[in-house]
C-alpha positions, 0 to 999 in steps of 0.5 A, a space after each residue: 860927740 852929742 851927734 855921734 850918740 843921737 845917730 847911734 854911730 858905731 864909728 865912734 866906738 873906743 873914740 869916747 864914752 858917754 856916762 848918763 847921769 840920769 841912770 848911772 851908766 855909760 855906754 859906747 856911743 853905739 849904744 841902743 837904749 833910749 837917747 838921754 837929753 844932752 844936759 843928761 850926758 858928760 864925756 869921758 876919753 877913755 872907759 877908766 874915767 867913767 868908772 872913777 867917775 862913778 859909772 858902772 858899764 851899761 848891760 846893754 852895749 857892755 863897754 868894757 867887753 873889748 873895742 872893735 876898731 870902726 871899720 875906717 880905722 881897718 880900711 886906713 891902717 891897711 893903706 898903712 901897711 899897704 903903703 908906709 912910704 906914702 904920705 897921708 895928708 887930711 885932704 886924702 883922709 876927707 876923700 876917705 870919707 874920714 875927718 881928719 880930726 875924728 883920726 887924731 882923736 881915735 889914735 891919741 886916745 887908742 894909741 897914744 900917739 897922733 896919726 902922723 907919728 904912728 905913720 913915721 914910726 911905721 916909715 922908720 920901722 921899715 927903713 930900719 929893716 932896710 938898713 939891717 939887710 943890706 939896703 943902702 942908706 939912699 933907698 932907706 931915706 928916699 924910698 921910705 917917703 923921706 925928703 933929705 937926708 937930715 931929717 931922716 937922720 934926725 928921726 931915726 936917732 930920735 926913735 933908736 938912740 944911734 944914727 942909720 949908720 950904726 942900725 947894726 948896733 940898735 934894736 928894735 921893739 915893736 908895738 901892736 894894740 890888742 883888743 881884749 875883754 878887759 880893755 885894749 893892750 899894747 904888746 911889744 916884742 923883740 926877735 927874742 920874744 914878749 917884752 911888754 904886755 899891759 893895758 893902754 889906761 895904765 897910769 904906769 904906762 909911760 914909765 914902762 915905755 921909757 924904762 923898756 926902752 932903756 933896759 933893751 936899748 932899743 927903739 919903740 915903733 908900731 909894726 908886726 912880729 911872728 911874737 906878737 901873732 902868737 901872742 894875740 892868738 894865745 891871748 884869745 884862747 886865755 879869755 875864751 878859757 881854752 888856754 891855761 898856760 902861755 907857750 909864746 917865748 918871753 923877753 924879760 929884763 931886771 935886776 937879779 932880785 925882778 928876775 926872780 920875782 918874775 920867775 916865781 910868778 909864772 909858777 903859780 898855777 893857773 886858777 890859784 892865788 899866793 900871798 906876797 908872803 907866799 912870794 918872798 919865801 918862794 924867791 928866797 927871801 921872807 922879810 922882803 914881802 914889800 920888795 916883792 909888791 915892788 917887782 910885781 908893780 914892775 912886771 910890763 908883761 901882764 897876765 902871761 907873767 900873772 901878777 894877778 895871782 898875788 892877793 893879801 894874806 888876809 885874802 883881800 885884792 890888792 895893787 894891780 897896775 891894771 885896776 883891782 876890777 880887772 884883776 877880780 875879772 881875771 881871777 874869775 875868769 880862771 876859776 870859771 875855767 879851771 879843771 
């Protein structure tokens, strides 16, 4: 990391961040302002642990303002998708010209999952495919770049809850990570539509992971869907100021009383703000204002259901999953733009 800074190397960009204690910011590893000394600098994962380190975003390389994949994240990915039955081992990874742990860093911090398993997840998500139109069992197992039978069953039961055999049962979500202004996003969609928008450094996010996965009874791998074009698409045009109302269709599941909550969210026009007060009479229920925070903490599909509306009565932000920073962001950003 020290080398990457000193070279100025863009590779490492959403890799890690430096905060510079000397001036009380942190940058991306691109950054061109004058290289701190070593003794100067401490590491940080993720943008998050460097502003509650007490960091504020340098003006100069605005490390907040969204991560561009370096270019070899796009050049691999592509061989991915290209190829998803082949296997990727380091040594092909070094004839890349990538180091092999430079690739396990950027995935596990920017996907939260190894280079391996999202290269498996790709494998099954296509033999799932497979399997549902009509394709034997055999081309799912061998043409996928699996080598016997039992793992492929393993990993497959692992991922979607039921063996290949009854594929025609399972469903499939599937995931894609987002760059935006405010961070990166993971999405997820079904057939039926959006099922999960929310940022990567959510300290929730495991649990909405898990609780999606129990609510659809579906399995969770990296792949493309028309939702999630339409999605990326929408998502720019919000940010950019164009957008205020999102027409991609959504997937959403709960209890009655979430539903409504929910529902009750995405009535709150664009550019204004309720109280959580405001919220429980609007779902017909006044004295549940605390249930009403709960639903709200619950909702996995951020800022097209807009949580980010419901402020305290007295005015004062409160509870965002997302951090009470991005929601001000968010709330500034439609007042810029509303009509």
């Amino acid at each position: 990391m020290e080398r990457a800074y000193k070279r100025s190397d863009a590779s490492y960009d959403g890799v890690f961040y430096l905060g510079v204690r000397t001036t009380g910011i942190f940058c991306r590893p691109s950054c061109s302002a004058r290289k701190p000394k070593p003794e100067n600098v401490e590491f940080f994962a993720i943008a998050k642990d460097a502003l509650f380190a007490g960091y504020r975003p340098c003006l100069r390389c605005r490390p907040l303002e969204g991560d561009a994949a370096p270019p070899w994240v796009a050049r691999l990915l592509e061989r991915v998708e290209r190829r998803p039955d082949t296997r990727i081992r380091e040594q092909d990874l070094r004839t890349m010209g990538v180091e092999p742990a430079r690739v396990r860093r950027y995935f596990s911090t920017r996907y939260g999952l190894t280079f391996q398993a999202y290269c498996r997840a790709r494998r099954l998500a296509q033999a799932f495919e497979r399997i549902r139109n009509g394709g034997s069992l055999d081309d799912a197992v061998f043409d996928t770049g699996y080598e016997s039978h039992s793992g492929f069953r393993e990993a497959f039961l692992k991922t979607f809850g039921l063996p290949p055999g009854k594929s025609a049962e399972a469903g499939c979500i599937r995931l894609a990570w987002l760059d935006t202004p405010l961070g990166p996003m993971i999405a997820g969609a079904t057939d039926a539509g959006v099922c999960l928008l929310d940022f990567t450094d959510r300290r929730m996010l495991e649990h909405q992971l898990v609780s999606l996965r129990r609510r659809f009874k579906a399995g969770l791998v990296p792949g493309r869907h028309p939702h999630l074009t339409t999605l990326r698409r929408e998502l720019g045009e919000y940010f950019a100021g164009s957008r205020h109302a999102f027409t991609v269709p959504l997937a959403v599941r709960g209890t009655p009383f979430e539903m409504r909550a929910w529902e009750a969210l995405r009535q709150i026009p664009y550019g204004e703000t309720r109280s959580y007060a405001d919220m429980a009479r609007l779902v017909g229920s006044p004295a549940a204002v605390r249930a009403v925070g709960r639903a709200n903490g619950l909702n996995a599909i951020s800022i097209v259901v807009p949580c980010h509306r419901v402020i305290n009565k007295n005015g004062d932000l409160a509870g965002y999953g997302g951090g009470l920073w991005r929601k001000r962001r968010l709330l500034h950003l439609e007042a810029a733009f509303k009509r």
